[in-house]
N, C-alpha and C positions, 0 to 999 in steps of 0.2 A: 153711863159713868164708868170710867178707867179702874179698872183695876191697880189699885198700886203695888201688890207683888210683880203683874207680870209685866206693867211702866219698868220696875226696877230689871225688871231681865230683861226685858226692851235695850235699854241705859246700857245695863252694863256690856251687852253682846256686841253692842256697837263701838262701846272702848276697846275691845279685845278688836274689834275690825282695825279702828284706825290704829291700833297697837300693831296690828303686825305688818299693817300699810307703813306704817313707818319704818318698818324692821325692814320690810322689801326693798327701802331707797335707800342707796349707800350715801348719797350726801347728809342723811339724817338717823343711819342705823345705830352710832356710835353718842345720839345724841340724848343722854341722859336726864335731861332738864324737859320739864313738862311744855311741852309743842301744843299750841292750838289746833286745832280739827282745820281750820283754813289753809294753814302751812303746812298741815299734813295734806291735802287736796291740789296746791299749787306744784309740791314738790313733786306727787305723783302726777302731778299731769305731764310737765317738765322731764321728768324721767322716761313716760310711758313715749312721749316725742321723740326723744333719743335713741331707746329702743327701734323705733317705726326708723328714723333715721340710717342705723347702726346695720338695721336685715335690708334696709334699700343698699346701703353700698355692699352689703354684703351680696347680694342677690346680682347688680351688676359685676361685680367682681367675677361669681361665680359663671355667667353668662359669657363673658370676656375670655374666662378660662377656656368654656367650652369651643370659642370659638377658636381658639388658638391650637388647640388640641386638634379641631375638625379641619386646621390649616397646615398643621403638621401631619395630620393623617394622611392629606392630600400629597404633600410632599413629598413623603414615604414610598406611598404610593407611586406617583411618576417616576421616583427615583429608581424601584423596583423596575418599572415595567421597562425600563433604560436597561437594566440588565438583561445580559445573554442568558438564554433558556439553559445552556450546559454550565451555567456558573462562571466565577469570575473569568475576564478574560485575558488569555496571553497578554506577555509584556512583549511591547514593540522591540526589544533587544531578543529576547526568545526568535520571534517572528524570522528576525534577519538573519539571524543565527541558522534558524531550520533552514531559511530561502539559500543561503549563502551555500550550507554543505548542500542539498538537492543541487544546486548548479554547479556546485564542484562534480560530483557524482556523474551529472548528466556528461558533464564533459569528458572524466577517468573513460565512464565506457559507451560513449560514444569515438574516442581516440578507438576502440576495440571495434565496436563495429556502427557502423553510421545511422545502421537501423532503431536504433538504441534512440537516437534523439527524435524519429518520429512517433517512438512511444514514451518520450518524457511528453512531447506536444499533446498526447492522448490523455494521460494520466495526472496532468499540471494543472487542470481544473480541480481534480479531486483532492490531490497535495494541498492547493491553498486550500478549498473547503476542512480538510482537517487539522493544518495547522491555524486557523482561525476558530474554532471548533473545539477543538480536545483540550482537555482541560488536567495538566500534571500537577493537583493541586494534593493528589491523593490518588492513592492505590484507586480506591471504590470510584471515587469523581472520573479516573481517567478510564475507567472502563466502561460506568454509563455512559460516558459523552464519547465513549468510541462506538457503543452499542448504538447512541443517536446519531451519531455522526453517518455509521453505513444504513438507517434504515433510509436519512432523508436524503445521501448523496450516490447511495452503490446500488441502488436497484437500474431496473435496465428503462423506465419509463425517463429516467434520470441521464441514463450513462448516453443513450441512444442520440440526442440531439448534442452533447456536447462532444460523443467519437466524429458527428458529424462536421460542425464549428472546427474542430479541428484540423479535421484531414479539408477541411475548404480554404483553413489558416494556411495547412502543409503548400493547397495545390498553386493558390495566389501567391504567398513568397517564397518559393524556391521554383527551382526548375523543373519540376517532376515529370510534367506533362510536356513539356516543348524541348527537353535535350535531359533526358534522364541521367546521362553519365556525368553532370554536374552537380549529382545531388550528392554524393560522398564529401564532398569539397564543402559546398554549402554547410552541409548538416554538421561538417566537424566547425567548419566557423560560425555558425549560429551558436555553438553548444559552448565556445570560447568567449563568444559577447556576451554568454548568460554568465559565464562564473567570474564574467570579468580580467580574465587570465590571471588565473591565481598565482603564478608565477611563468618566470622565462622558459624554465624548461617542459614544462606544460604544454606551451606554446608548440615549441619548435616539436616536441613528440607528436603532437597534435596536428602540425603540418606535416611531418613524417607518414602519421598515420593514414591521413587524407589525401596524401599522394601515391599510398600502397591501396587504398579501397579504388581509386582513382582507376588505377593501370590493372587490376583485380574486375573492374565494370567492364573497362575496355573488353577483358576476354571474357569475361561472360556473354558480352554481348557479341562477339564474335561467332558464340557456338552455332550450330546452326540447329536453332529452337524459337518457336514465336511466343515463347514467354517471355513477360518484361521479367527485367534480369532482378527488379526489387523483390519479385515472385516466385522465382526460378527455387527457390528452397523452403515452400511455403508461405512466403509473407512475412507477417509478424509471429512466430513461433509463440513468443511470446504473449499471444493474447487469443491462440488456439487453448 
């Protein structure tokens, strides 16, 4: 037989249940008027559905995020690994700017002396390697990327095959090897095609000059010495 104190605690612990089951569903929290236990059971079931609902799109959502993030990562990514190791890189106006005064230069003093331009031929690999390379973005930037720039282009395992590419460039387009005293001539008009003749009077100093080294080969090569006359004063001084 039941006890009817602890029927009544029974009873009543189960109104406080559906009491605050009710309080928990906002379609019915607000709902003042005595609610059957049935409508209290429909509503939460209805509610606890929406919930399940509400964390699924939640959960896709969140999934969706993820991937979009791990798509942008990747992006990042590529986009980084597209950049240059010394940081951003010269503007193509920079670029032309540096190449233009070097061929102007190559040509001021090779009009001086003709030797001049077969050590721009020497050194023209390493010019474009640093003007693609150094980076004037900053005091600190232009010094690391000049400190990268001679470990990976001025060492000799480096300099060795491209002095050689060159002087092979020197010996196939000019005259060096098969009528030497043509190479004064050559070298000052090679050194005019690179800067493009930056002007008239350029020019014609530049023929001038080329017709003095010109008649200057002739007697050297006159003296009576079996040095070629390109040697006759050491070579390239310049790269003793």
């Amino acid at each position: 037989m039941v006890c009817f104190p602890l029927l009544c605690f029974h009873v009543s612990a189960l109104q406080i249940s559906f009491d605050d089951l009710q309080a928990l569903i906002p379609s019915m929290a607000s709902h003042s008027n005595k609610v059957s236990k049935a409508i209290v059971l429909q509503k939460g079931v209805e509610h606890m559905r929406h919930l399940q609902q509400c964390r699924h799109s939640a959960e896709e959502e969140v999934d969706a995020l993820k991937k979009e993030i791990a798509s942008l990562n990747e992006s990042i990514t590529q986009c980084q690994e597209q950049l240059p190791v010394t940081g951003a890189p010269v503007t193509r106006t920079r670029l032309d700017q540096t190449e233009q005064l070097f061929a102007q230069y190559v040509e001021i003093r090779t009009q001086q002396t003709y030797k001049f331009w077969i050590f721009s031929m020497i050194v023209k690999s390493l010019f474009d390697a640093y003007n693609n390379t150094v980076s004037t973005s900053s005091v600190d930037e232009m010094c690391r990327s000049v400190l990268s720039w001679f470990d990976q282009h001025c060492s000799l395992r480096v300099l060795r095959p491209a002095v050689l590419t060159s002087l092979r460039h020197i010996s196939t387009s000019t005259s060096i090897l098969t009528d030497p005293s043509r190479l004064p001539e050559e070298a000052t008009q090679a050194a005019i095609s690179l800067s493009g003749g930056a002007s008239q009077s350029n020019s014609e100093a530049a023929a001038a000059a080329a017709a003095v080294l010109a008649a200057t080969f002739h007697q050297q090569q006159q003296q009576p010495t079996q040095t070629h006359p390109f040697f006759a004063d050491g070579g390239l001084p310049f790269l003793t």
